[in-house]
Biopython code that builds the backbone (N, CA, C, O; Angstrom):
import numpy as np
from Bio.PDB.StructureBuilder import StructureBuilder

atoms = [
    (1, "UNK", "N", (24.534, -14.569, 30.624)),
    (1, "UNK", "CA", (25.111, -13.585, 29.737)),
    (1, "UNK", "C", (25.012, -14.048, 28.278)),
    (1, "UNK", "O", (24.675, -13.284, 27.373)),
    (2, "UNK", "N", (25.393, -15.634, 28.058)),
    (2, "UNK", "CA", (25.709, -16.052, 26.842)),
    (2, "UNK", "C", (23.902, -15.959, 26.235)),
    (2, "UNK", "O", (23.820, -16.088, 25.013)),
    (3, "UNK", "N", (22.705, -15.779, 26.886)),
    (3, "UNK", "CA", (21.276, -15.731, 26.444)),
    (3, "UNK", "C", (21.071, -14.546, 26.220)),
    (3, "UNK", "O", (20.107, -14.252, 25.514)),
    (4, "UNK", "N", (21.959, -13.476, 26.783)),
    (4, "UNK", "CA", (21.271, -12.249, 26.533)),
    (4, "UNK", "C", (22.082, -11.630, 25.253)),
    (4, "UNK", "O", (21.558, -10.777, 24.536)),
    (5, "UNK", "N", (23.307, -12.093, 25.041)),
    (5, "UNK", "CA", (23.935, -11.794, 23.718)),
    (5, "UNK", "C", (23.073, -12.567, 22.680)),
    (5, "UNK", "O", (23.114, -12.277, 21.485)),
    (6, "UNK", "N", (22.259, -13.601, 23.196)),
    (6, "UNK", "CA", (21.511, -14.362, 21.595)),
    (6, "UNK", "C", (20.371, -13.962, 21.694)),
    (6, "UNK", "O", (19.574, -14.402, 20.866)),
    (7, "UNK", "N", (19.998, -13.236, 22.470)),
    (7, "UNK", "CA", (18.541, -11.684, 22.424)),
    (7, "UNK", "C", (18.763, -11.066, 21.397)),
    (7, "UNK", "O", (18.071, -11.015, 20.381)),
    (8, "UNK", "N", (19.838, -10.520, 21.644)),
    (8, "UNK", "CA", (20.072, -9.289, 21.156)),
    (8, "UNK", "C", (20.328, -9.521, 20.193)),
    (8, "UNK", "O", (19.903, -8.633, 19.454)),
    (9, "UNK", "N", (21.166, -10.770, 19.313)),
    (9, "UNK", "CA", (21.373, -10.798, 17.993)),
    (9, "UNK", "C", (20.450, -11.087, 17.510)),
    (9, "UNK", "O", (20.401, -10.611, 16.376)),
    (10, "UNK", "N", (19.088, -12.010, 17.919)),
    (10, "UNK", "CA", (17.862, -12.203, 17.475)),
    (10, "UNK", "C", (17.098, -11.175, 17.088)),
    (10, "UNK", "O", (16.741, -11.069, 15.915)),
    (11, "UNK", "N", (16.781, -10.357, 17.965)),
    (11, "UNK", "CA", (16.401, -9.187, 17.626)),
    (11, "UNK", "C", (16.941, -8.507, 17.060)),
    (11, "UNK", "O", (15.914, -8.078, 16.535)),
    (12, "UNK", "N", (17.970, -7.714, 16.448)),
    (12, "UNK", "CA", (18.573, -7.279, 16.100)),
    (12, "UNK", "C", (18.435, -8.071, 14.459)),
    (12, "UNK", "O", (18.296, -7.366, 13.459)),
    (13, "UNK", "N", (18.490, -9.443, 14.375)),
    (13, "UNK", "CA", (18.598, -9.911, 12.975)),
    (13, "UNK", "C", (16.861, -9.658, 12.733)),
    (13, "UNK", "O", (16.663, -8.620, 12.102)),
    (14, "UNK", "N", (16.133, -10.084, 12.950)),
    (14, "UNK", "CA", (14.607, -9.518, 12.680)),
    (14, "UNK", "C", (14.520, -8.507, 12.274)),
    (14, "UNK", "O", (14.412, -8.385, 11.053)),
    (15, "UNK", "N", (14.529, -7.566, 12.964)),
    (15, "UNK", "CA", (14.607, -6.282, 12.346)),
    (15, "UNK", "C", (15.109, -5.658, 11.312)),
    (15, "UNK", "O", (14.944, -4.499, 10.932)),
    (16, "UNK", "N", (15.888, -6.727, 10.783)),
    (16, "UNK", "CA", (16.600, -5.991, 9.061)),
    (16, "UNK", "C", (15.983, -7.300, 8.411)),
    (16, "UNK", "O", (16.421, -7.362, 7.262)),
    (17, "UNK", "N", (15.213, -8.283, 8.655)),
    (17, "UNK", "CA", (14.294, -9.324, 7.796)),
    (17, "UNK", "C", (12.807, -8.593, 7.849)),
    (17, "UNK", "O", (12.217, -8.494, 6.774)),
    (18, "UNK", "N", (12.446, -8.299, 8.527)),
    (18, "UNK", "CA", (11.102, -7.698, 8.564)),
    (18, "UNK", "C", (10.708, -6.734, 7.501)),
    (18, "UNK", "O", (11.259, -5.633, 7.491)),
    (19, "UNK", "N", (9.530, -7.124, 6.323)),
    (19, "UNK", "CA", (9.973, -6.226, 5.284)),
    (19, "UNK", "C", (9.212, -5.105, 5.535)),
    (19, "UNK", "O", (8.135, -5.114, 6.130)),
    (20, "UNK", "N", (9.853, -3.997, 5.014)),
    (20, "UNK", "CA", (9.112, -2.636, 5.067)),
    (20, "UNK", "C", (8.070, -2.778, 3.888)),
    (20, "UNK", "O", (7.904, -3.485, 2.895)),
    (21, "UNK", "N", (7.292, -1.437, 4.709)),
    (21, "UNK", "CA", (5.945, -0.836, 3.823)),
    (21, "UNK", "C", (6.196, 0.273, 3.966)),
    (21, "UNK", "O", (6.757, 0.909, 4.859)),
    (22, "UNK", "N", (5.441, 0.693, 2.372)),
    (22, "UNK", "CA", (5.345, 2.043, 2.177)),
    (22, "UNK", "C", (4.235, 2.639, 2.193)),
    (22, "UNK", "O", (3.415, 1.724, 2.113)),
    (23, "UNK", "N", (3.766, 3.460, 2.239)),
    (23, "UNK", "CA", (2.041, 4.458, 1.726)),
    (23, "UNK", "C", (2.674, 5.354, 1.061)),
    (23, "UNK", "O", (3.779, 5.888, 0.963)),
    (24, "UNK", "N", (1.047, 5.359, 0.392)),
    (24, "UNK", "CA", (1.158, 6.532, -0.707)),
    (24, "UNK", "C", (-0.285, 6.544, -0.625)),
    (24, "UNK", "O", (-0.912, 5.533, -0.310)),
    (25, "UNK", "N", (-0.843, 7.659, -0.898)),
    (25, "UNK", "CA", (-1.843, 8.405, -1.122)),
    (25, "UNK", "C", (-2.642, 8.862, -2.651)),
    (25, "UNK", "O", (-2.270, 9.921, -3.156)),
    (26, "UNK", "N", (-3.381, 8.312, -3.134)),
    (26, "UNK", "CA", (-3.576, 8.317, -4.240)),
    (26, "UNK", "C", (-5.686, 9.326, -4.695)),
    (26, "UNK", "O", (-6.830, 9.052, -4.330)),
    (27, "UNK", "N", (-5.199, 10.222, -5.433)),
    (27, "UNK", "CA", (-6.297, 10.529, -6.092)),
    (27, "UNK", "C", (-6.960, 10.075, -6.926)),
    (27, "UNK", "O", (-6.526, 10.113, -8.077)),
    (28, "UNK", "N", (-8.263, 9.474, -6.657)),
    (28, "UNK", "CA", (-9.095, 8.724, -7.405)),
    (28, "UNK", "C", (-10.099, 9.483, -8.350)),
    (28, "UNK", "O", (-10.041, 10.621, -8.816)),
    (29, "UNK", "N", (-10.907, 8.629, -8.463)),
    (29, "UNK", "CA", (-12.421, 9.925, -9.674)),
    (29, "UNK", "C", (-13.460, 9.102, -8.458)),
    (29, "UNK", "O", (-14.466, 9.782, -8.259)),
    (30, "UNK", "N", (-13.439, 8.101, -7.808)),
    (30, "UNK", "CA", (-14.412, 7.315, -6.947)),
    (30, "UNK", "C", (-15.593, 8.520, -6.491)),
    (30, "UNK", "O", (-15.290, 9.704, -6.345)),
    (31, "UNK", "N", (-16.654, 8.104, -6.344)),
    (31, "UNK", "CA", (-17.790, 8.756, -6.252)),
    (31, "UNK", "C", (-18.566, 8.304, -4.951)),
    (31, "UNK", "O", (-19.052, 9.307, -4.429)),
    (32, "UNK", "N", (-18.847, 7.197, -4.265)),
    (32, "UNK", "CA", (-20.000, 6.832, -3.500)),
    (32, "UNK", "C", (-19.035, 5.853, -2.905)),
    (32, "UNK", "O", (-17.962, 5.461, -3.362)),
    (33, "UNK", "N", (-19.747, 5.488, -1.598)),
    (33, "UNK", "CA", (-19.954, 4.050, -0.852)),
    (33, "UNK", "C", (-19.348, 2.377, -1.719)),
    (33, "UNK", "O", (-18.482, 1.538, -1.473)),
    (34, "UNK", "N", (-20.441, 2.592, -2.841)),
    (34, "UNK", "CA", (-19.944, 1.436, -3.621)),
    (34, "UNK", "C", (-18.688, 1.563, -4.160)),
    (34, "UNK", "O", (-18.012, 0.544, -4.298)),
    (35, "UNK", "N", (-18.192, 2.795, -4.538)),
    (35, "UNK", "CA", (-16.849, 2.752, -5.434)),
    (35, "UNK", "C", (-15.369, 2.635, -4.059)),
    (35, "UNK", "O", (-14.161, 2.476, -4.236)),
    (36, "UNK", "N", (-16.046, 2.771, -2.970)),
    (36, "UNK", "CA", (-15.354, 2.665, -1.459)),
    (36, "UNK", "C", (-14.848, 0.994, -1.437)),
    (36, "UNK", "O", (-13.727, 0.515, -1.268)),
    (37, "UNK", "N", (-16.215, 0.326, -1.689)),
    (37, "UNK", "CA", (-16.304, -1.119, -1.451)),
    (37, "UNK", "C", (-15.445, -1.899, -2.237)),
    (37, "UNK", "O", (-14.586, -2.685, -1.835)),
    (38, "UNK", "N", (-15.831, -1.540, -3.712)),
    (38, "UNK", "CA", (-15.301, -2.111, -5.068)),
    (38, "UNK", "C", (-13.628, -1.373, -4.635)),
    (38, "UNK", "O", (-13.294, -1.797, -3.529)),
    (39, "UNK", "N", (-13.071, -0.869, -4.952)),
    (39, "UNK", "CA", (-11.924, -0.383, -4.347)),
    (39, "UNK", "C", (-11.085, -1.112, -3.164)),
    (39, "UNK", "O", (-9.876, -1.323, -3.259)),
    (40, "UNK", "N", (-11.675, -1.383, -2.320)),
    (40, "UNK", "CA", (-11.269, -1.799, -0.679)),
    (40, "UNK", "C", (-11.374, -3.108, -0.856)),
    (40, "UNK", "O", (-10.516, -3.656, -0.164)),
    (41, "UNK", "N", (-12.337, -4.272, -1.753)),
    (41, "UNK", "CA", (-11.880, -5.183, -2.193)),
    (41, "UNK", "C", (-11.067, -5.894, -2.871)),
    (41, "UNK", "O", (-10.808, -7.097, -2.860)),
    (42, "UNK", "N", (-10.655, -4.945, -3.520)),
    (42, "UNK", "CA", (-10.094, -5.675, -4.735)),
    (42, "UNK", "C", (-8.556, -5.253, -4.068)),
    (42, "UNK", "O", (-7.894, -6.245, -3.764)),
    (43, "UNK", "N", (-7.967, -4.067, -3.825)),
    (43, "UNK", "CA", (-7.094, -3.891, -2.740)),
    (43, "UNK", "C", (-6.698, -4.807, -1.856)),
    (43, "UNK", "O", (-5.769, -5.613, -1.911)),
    (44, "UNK", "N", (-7.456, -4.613, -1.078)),
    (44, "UNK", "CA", (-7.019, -5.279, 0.276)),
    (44, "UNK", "C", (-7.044, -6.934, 0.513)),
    (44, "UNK", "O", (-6.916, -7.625, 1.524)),
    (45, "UNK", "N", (-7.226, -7.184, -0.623)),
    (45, "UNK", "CA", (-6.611, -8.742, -1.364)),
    (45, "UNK", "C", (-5.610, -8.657, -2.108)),
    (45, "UNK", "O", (-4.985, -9.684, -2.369)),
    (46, "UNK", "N", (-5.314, -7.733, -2.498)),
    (46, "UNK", "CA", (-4.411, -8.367, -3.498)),
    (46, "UNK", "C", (-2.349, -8.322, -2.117)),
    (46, "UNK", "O", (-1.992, -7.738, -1.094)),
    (47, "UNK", "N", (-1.754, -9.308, -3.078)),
    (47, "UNK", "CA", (-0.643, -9.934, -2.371)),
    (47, "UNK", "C", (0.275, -8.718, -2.948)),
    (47, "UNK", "O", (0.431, -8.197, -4.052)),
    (48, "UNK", "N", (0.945, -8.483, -1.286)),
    (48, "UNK", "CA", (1.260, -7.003, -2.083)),
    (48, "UNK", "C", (0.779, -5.940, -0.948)),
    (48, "UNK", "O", (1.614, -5.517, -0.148)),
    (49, "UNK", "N", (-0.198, -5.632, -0.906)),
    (49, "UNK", "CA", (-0.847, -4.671, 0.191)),
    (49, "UNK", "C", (-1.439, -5.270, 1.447)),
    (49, "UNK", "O", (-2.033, -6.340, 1.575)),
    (50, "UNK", "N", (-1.075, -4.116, 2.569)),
    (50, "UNK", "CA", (-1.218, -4.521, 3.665)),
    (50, "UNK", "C", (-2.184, -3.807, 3.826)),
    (50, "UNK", "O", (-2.762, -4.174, 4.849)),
    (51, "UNK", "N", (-2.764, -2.827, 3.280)),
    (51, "UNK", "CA", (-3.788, -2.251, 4.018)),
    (51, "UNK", "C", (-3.938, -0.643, 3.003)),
    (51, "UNK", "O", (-3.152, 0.268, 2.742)),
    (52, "UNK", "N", (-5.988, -1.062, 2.518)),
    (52, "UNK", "CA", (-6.207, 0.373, 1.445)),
    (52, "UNK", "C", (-7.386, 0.729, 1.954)),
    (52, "UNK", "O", (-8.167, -0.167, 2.274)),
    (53, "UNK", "N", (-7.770, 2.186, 2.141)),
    (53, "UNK", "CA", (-8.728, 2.836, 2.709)),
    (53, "UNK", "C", (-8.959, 4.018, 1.745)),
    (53, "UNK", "O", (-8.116, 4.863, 1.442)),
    (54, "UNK", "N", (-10.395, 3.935, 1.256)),
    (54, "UNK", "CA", (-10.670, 5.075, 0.509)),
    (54, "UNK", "C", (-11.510, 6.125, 1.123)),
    (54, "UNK", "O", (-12.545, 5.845, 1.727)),
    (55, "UNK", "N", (-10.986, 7.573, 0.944)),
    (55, "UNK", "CA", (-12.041, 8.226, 1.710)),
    (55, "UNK", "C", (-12.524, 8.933, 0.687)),
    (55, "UNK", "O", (-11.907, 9.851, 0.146)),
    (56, "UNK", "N", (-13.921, 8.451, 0.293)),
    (56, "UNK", "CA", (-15.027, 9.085, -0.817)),
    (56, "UNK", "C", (-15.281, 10.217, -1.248)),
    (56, "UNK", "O", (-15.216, 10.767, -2.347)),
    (57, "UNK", "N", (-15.751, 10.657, 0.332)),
    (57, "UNK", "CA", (-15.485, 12.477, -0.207)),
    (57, "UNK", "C", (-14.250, 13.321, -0.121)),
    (57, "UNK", "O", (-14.334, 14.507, 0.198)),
    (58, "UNK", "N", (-13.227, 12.809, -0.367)),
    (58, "UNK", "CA", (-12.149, 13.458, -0.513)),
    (58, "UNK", "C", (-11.584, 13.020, -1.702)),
    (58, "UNK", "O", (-10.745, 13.766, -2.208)),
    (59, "UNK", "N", (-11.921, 11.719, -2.402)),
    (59, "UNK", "CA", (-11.601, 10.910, -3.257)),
    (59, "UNK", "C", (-9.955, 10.448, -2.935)),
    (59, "UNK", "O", (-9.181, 10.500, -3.891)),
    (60, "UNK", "N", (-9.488, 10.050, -1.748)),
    (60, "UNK", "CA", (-8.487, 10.117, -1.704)),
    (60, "UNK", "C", (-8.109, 8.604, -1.121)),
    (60, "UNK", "O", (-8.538, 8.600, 0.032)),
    (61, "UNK", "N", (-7.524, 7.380, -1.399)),
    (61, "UNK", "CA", (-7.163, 6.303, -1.362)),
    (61, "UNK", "C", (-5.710, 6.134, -0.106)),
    (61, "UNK", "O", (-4.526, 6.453, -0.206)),
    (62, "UNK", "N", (-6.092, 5.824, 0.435)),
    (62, "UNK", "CA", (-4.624, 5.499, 1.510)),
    (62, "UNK", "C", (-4.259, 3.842, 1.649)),
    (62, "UNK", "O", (-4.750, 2.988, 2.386)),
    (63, "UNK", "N", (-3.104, 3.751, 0.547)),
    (63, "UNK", "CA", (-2.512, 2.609, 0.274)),
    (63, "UNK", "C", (-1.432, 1.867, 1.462)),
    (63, "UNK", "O", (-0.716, 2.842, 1.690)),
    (64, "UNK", "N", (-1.095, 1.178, 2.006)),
    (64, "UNK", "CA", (0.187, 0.741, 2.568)),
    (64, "UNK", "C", (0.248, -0.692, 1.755)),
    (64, "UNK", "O", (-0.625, -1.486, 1.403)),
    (65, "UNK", "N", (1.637, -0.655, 1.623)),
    (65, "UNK", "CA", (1.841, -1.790, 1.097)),
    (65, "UNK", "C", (3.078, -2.230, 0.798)),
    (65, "UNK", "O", (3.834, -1.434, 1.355)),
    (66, "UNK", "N", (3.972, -3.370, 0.010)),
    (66, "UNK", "CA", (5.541, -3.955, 0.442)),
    (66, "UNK", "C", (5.999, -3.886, -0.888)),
    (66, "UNK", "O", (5.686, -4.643, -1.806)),
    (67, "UNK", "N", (6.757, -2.931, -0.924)),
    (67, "UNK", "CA", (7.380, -2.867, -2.418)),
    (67, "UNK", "C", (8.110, -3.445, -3.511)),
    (67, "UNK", "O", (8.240, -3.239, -4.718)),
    (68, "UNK", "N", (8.717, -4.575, -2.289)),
    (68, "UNK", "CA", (9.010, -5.758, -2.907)),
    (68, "UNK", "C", (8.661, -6.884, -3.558)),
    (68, "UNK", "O", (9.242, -7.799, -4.142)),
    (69, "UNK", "N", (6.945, -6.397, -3.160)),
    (69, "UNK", "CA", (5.778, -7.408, -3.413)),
    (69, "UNK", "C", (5.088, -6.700, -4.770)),
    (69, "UNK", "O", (4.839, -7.337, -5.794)),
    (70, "UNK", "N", (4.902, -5.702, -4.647)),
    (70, "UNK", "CA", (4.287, -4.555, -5.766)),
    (70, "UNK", "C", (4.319, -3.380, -5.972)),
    (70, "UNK", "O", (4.391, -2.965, -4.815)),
    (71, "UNK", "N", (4.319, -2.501, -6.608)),
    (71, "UNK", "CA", (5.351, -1.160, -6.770)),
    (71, "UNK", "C", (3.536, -0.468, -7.072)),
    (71, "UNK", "O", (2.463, -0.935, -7.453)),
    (72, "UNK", "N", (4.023, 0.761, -6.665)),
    (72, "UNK", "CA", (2.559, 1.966, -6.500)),
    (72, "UNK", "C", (2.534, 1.886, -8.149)),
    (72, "UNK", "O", (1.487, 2.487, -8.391)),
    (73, "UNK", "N", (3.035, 1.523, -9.308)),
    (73, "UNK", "CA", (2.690, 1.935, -10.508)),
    (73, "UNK", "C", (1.509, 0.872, -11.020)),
    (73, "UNK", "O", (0.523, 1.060, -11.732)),
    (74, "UNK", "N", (2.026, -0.333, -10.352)),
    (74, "UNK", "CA", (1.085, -1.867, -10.123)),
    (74, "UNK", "C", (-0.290, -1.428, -9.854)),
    (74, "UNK", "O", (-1.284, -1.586, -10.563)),
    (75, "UNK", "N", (-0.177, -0.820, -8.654)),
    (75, "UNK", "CA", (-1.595, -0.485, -7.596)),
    (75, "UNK", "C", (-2.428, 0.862, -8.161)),
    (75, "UNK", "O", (-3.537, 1.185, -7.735)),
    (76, "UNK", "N", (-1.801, 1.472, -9.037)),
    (76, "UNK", "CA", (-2.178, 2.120, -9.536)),
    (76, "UNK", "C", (-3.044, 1.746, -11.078)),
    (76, "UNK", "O", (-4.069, 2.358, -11.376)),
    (77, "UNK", "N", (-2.535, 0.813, -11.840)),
    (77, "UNK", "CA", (-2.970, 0.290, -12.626)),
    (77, "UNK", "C", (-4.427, -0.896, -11.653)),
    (77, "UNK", "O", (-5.553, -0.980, -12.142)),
    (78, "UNK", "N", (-4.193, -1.363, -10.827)),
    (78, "UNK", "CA", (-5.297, -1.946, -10.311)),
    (78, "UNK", "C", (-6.408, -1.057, -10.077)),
    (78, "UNK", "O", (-7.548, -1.517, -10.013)),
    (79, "UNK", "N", (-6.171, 0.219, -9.939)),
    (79, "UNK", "CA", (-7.538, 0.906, -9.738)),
    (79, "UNK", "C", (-7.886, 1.426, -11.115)),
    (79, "UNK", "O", (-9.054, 1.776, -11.284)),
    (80, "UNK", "N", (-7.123, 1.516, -12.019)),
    (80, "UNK", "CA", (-7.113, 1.852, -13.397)),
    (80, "UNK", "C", (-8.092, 0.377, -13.751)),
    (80, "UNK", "O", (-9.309, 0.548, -13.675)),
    (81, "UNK", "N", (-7.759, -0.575, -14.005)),
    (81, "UNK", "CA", (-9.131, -1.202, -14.354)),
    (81, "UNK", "C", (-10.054, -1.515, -13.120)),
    (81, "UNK", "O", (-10.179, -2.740, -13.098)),
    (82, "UNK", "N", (-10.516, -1.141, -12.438)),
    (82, "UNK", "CA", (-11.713, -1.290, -11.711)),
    (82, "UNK", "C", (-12.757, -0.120, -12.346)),
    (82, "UNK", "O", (-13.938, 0.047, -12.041)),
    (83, "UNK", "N", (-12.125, 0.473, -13.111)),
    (83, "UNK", "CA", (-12.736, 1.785, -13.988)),
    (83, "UNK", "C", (-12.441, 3.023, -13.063)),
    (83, "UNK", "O", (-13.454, 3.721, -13.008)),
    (84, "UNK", "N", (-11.301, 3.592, -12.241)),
    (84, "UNK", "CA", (-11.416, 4.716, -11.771)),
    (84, "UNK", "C", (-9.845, 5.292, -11.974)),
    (84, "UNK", "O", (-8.740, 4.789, -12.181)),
    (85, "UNK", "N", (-10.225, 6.220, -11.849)),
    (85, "UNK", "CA", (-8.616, 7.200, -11.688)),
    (85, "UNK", "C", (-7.729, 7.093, -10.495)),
    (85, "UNK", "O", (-7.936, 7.168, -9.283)),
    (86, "UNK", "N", (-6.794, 6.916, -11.146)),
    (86, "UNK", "CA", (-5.479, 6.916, -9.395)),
    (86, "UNK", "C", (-3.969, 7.823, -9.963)),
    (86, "UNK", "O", (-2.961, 7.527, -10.604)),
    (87, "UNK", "N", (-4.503, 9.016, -9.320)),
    (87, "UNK", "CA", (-3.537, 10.014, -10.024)),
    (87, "UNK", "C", (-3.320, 10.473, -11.383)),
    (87, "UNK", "O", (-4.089, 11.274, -11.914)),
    (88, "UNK", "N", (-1.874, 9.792, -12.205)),
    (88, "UNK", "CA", (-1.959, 10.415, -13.377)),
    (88, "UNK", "C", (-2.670, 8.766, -13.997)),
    (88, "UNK", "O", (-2.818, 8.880, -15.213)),
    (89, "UNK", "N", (-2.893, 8.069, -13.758)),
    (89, "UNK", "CA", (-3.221, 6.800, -14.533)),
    (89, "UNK", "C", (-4.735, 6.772, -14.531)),
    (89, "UNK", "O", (-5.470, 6.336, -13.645)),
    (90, "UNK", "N", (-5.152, 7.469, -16.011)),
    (90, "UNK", "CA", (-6.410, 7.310, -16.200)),
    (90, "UNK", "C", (-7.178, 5.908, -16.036)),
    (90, "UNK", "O", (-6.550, 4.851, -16.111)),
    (91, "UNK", "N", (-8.665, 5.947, -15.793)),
    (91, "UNK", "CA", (-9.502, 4.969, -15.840)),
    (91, "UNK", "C", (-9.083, 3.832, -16.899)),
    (91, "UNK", "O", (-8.233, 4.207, -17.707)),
    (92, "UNK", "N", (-9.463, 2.714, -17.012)),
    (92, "UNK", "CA", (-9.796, 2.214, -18.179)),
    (92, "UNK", "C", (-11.415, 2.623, -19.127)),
    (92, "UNK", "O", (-12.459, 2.317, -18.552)),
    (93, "UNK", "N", (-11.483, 3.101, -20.123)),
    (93, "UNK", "CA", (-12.436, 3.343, -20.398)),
    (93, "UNK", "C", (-13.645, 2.065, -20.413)),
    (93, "UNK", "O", (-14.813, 2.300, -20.103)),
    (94, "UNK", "N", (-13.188, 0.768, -20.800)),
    (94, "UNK", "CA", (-14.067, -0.199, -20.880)),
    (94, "UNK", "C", (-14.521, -0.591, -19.326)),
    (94, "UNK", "O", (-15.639, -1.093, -19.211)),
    (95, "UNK", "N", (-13.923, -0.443, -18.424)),
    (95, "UNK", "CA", (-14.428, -0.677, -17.133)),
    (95, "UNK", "C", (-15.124, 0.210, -16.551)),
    (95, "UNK", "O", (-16.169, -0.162, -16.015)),
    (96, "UNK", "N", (-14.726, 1.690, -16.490)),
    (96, "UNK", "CA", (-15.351, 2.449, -16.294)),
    (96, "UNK", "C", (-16.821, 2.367, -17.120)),
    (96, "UNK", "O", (-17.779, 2.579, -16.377)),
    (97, "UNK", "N", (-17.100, 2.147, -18.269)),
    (97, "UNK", "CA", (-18.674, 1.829, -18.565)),
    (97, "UNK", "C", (-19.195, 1.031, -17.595)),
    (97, "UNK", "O", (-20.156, 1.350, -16.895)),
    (98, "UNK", "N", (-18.375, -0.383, -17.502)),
    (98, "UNK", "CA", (-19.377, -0.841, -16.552)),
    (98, "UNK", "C", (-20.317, -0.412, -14.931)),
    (98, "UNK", "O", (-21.309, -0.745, -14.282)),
    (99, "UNK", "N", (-19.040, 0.642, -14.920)),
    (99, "UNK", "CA", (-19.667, 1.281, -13.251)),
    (99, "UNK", "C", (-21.039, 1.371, -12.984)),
    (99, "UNK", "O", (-21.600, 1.928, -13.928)),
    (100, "UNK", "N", (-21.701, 1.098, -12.216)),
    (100, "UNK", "CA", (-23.374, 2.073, -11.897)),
    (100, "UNK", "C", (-23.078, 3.349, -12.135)),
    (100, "UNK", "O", (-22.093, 4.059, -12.335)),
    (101, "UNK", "N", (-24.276, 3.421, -12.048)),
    (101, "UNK", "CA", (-24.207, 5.697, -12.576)),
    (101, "UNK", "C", (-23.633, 6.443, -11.615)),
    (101, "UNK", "O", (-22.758, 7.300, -11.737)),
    (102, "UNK", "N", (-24.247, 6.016, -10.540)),
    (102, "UNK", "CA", (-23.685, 7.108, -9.537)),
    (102, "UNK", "C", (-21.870, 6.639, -9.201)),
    (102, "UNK", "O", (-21.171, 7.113, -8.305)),
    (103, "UNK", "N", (-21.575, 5.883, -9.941)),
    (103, "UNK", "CA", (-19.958, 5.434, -9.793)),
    (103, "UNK", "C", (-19.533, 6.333, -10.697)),
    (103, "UNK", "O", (-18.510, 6.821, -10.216)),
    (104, "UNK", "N", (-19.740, 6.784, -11.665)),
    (104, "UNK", "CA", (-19.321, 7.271, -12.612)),
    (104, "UNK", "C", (-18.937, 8.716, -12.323)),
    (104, "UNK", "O", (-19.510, 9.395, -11.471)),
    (105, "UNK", "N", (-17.874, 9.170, -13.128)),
    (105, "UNK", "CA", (-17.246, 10.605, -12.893)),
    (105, "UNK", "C", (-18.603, 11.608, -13.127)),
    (105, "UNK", "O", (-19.164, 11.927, -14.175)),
    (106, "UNK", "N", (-18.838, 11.902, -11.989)),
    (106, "UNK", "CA", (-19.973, 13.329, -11.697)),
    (106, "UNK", "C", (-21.178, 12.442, -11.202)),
    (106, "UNK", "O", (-22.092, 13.125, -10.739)),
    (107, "UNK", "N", (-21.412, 10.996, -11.188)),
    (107, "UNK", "CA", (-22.582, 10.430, -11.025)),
    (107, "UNK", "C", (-23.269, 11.003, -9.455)),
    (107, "UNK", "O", (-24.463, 11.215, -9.245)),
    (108, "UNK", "N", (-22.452, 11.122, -8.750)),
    (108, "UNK", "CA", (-23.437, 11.643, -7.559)),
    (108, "UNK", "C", (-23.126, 13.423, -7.165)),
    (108, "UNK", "O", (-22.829, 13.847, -6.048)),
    (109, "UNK", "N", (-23.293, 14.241, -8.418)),
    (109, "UNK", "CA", (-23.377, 15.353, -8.286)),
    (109, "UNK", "C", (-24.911, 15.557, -8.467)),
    (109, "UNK", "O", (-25.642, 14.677, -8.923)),
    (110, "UNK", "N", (-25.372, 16.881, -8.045)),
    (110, "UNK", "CA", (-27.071, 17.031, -8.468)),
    (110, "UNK", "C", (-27.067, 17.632, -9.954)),
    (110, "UNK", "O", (-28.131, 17.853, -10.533)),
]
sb = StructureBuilder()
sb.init_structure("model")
sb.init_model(0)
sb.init_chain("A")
sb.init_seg("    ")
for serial, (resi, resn, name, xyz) in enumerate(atoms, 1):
    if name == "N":
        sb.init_residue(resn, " ", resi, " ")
    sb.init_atom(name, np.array(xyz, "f"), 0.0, 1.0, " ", f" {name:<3s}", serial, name[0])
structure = sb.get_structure()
């Protein structure tokens, strides 16, 4: 009996240490494959996020990540200098030059 009451408080204490994550969903200007890559790297390193997936042709970024670690205004500014848009937080203009063409806002339109 006295093991199954120290279950239960074990578990029970984990579960309010275990830190939460949040998602958020973010609109990018991302264009191609590469702006997928460049994106999903630089993301899914940084301390802070558990997990970023961009879907290209939707331009739409699916963030999870620990808020205690970094706040969506953070992660938002991280895609802000990689040179792209994430919602209302424009590009950086100096990074955004550096993009390839087809990275660039309209680059893989005809």
């Amino acid at each position: 009996m006295k093991n199954i009451l120290l279950f239960v408080f074990a578990a029970v204490t984990l579960s309010f240490v275990q830190p939460k994550t949040e998602q958020a969903i973010l609109k990018t200007s991302a264009e191609c494959g590469e702006c997928k890559d460049r994106i999903e790297s630089k993301l899914n390193y940084t301390a802070g996020i558990v997990f970023a997936e961009l879907d290209y042709k939707t331009q739409l970024l699916t963030v999870k990540f620990k808020p205690a670690k970094i706040t969506l205004a953070e992660i938002k500014t991280l895609v802000s200098e990689l040179g792209y848009d994430a919602d209302d937080v424009k590009a950086n203009p100096e990074k955004q030059k550096e993009l390839p063409a087809c990275c660039l806002p309209g680059g893989m339109k005809p």
